[in-house]
Each structure stands twice: as structure tokens, then as C-alpha cells.
N, C-alpha and C positions, 0 to 999 in steps of 0.2 A: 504493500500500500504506500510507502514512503514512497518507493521507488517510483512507481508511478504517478504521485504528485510532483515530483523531480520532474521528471520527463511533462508533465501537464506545466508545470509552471512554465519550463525551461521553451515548451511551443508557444507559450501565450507571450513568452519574451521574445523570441523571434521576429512572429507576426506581430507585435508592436513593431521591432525596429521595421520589418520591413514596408511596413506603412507610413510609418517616418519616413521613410528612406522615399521611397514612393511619391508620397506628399511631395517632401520635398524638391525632386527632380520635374514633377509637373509645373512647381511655382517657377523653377529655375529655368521650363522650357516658355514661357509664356514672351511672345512678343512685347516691347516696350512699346509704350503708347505714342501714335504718330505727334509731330510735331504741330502745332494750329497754323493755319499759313498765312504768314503775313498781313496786316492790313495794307489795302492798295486806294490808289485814287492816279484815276486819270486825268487830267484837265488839258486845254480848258473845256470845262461842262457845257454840253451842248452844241460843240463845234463839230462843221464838218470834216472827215480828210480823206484823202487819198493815200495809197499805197501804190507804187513803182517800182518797178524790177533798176535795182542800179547794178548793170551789167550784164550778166545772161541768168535765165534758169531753167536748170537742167533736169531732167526727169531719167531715170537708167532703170528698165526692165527686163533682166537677162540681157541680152546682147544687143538690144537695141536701147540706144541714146538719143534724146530727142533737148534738142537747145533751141530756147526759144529768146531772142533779142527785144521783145518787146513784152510787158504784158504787164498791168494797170486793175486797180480795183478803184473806183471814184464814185463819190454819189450823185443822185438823179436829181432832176430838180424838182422831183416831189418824191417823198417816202423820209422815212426815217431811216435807213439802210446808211451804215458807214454816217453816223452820227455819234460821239460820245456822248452817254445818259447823260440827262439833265442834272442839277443836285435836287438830293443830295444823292442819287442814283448812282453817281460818278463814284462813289465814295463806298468799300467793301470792308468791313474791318478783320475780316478774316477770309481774305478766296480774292480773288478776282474779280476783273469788271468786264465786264462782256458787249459785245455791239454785233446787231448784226447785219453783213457789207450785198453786196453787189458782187454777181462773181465775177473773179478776177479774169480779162482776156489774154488770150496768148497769140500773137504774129509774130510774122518771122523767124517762122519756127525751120532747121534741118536736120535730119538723121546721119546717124555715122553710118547707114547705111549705102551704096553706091548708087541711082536710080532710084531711089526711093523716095517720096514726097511727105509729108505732114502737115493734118490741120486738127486743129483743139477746139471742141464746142464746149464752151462750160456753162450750166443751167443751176435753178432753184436759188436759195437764200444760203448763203456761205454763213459763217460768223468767225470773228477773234473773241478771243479774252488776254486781257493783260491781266500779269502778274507780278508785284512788288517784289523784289527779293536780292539776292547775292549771288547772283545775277538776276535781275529780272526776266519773266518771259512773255511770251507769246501765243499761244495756240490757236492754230487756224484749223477751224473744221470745216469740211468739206461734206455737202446730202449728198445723199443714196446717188450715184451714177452721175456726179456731179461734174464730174471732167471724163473727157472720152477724146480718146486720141484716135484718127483715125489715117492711119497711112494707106499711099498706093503707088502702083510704079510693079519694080518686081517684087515686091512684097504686098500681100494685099492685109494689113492688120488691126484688129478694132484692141486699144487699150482701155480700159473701162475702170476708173478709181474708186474706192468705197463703192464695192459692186451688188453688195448684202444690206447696206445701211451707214447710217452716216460713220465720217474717220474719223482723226484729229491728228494735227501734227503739235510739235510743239517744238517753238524755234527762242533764241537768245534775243533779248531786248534791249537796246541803247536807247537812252536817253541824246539827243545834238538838236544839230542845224544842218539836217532834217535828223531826225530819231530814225531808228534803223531796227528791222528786226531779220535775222539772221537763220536761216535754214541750212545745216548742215548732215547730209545724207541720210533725213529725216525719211525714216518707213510708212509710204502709204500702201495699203491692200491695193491689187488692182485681180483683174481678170481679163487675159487674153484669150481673143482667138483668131483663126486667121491660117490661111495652109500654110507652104514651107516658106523660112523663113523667120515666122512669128516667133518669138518665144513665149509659146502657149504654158509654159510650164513655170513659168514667172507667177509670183504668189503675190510681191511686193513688190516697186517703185520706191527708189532713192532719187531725192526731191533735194535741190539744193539751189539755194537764190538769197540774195539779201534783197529786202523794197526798205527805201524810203517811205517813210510816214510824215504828209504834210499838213496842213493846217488849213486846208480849202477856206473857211471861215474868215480868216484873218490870217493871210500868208506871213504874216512879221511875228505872228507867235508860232511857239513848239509843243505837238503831243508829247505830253511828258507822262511820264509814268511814278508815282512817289509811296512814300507810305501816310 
């Protein structure tokens, strides 16, 4: 009978530690809580602006490269598209401030392809949001089928971005004269098709352009991004 209490105690000792033990490792696997982000504020509130490709932007899908020299998102002269909120709208104390543009056009567009052509339809409501931070950002989201690249010549090929539902990219934000937001081999979804030649088997698009951001409103002020 002792013995047996021995052995009974000595289990109940065990399975304490190893519930301890247990405990313990689950508290120790637990994700740290995310960071709150930033408060942001756009100004100035209410103005309109523009975005401009300064330089070229490129798009690479499998083996096709498409460089386009021009392409501009501007607002209309009527809608609220490509306006920064009103206040105190302008002002997120935790996230981003969002606007939503005009889709951006693309001319002057060539392929690293040899006889190959290209033109870019882009349709729906785009949007940005800015983001306060160290570095601040950018994200431009693109609707459902929103850009569609369409080549011909000896390749005949339809590229179709965000081809499921809407994407996002997220690019690097400066503050100047002009503020500048910077895409660097930022992954868009696309979906090819198209006979030989295509790279049908392309999942993603590497996007790469810097645009100026001006101040349609008041050309002598800057979108600026702050906390």
C-alpha cells in the first residue's frame, strides 16, 4: 500500500510538471501583439492631384516585358475620384487615408518582344491609400480585371491583372516638389492567355515605376503625407 501511494503520488507529480511544462510552452509560442499603425494625415484637404509616371513603367510577366513611356492618373472635372478627403477625413489616427483615382492610362507602350505590339485598357475605380511611417507608403489597388494588356504581331496575348478580384500593391512614399511614390518589383496576380509565345504560365507581374504626385488644386502646394 505504501508503495503504491509512492508510485500514485510520484504520477500526480509528473503530470503537474508536465502541464506546467505545457502551459508554459503554449504562453511562450503565442504571437506578440501587432504594432497600431501610425497616425497619418494627408493634406492639403480637399485638393485635387495627379499622379505621372517620371520615367518609364514596366510590367514583366514570364518573359514578356512591357515598358510603357507615358501613363497619368488625373481627375475629371466632375466626381470626386483622385480628391484628398475633406477634414477632418484627411486625418486617420491609426491606418491610412485613402482616395479613390481615375484609372491610370498607359501609351507608349513596347515589348522586349521582336514584332510584337502592345496596348493597355484600364477600366473601373482604382484607389490609393497613404501611409505615415518610417518610411511612409502607398498602396494602389487595382478592380477585378482592371488593367489588360493586350499584344499582337507574332505573339497574339491577352494579360489580365487582378483577374479573380480586386489586388493591391504597395509602393514607398516621399514626401518633395513633386512627392513621389515609388514601385519597386511590386507583385501583381495576372492571368495569361494566348498561343505560342505567351507566357501563359505567368501567375504574377512585376510592376515597377515611380509617379509624381501633384497638386492639381493649387500647383504651388505639395501632397504631403504627415502624422
Amino acid at each position: 500500500m505504501t508503495k503504491s501511494r509512492t508510485w500514485l503520488a510520484s504520477g500526480v507529480g509528473l503530470v503537474t510538471a508536465a502541464l506546467t511544462l505545457t502551459g508554459t510552452g503554449v504562453a511562450d509560442a503565442r504571437p506578440a501583439p501587432a504594432a497600431p499603425a501610425d497616425s497619418t494625415t494627408v493634406t492639403p484637404a480637399g485638393h485635387a492631384f495627379a499622379a505621372k509616371v517620371n520615367g518609364k513603367a514596366t510590367f514583366k510577366a514570364g518573359s514578356v516585358t512591357l515598358t510603357c513611356s507615358v501613363s497619368v492618373s488625373q481627375p475629371s472635372d466632375t466626381g470626386t475620384n483622385n480628391h484628398i478627403p475633406q477634414a477632418p477625413d484627411n486625418t486617420n489616427p491609426a491606418g491610412p487615408v485613402a482616395s479613390d483615382i481615375n484609372p491610370p492610362t498607359y501609351s507608349s507602350c513596347t515589348t522586349n518582344m521582336p514584332g510584337v505590339t502592345a496596348t493597355v485598357t484600364t477600366t473601373g475605380t482604382w484607389g490609393v491609400s497613404m501611409q505615415n511611417g518610417s518610411p511612409a507608403s502607398a498602396t494602389l489597388t487595382v478592380p477585378t480585371a482592371g488593367f489588360v494588356l493586350q499584344t499582337s504581331g507574332l505573339a497574339s496575348c491577352t494579360v489580365t491583372s487582378a483577374p479573380t478580384g480586386p489586388s493591391s500593391v504597395t509602393g514607398s512614399w516621399t514626401n518633395g516638389s513633386p512627392s513621389k511614390i515609388t514601385f519597386v518589383n511590386a507583385a501583381v496576380p495576372v492571368k495569361v492567355t494566348g498561343g505560342f509565345g505567351c507566357p501563359t504560365g505567368a501567375v504574377t507581374s512585376a510592376f515597377n515605376a515611380v509617379y509624381d504626385v501633384t497638386d492639381v488644386t493649387d500647383p504651388a502646394s505639395q501632397i504631403t503625407v504627415s502624422g
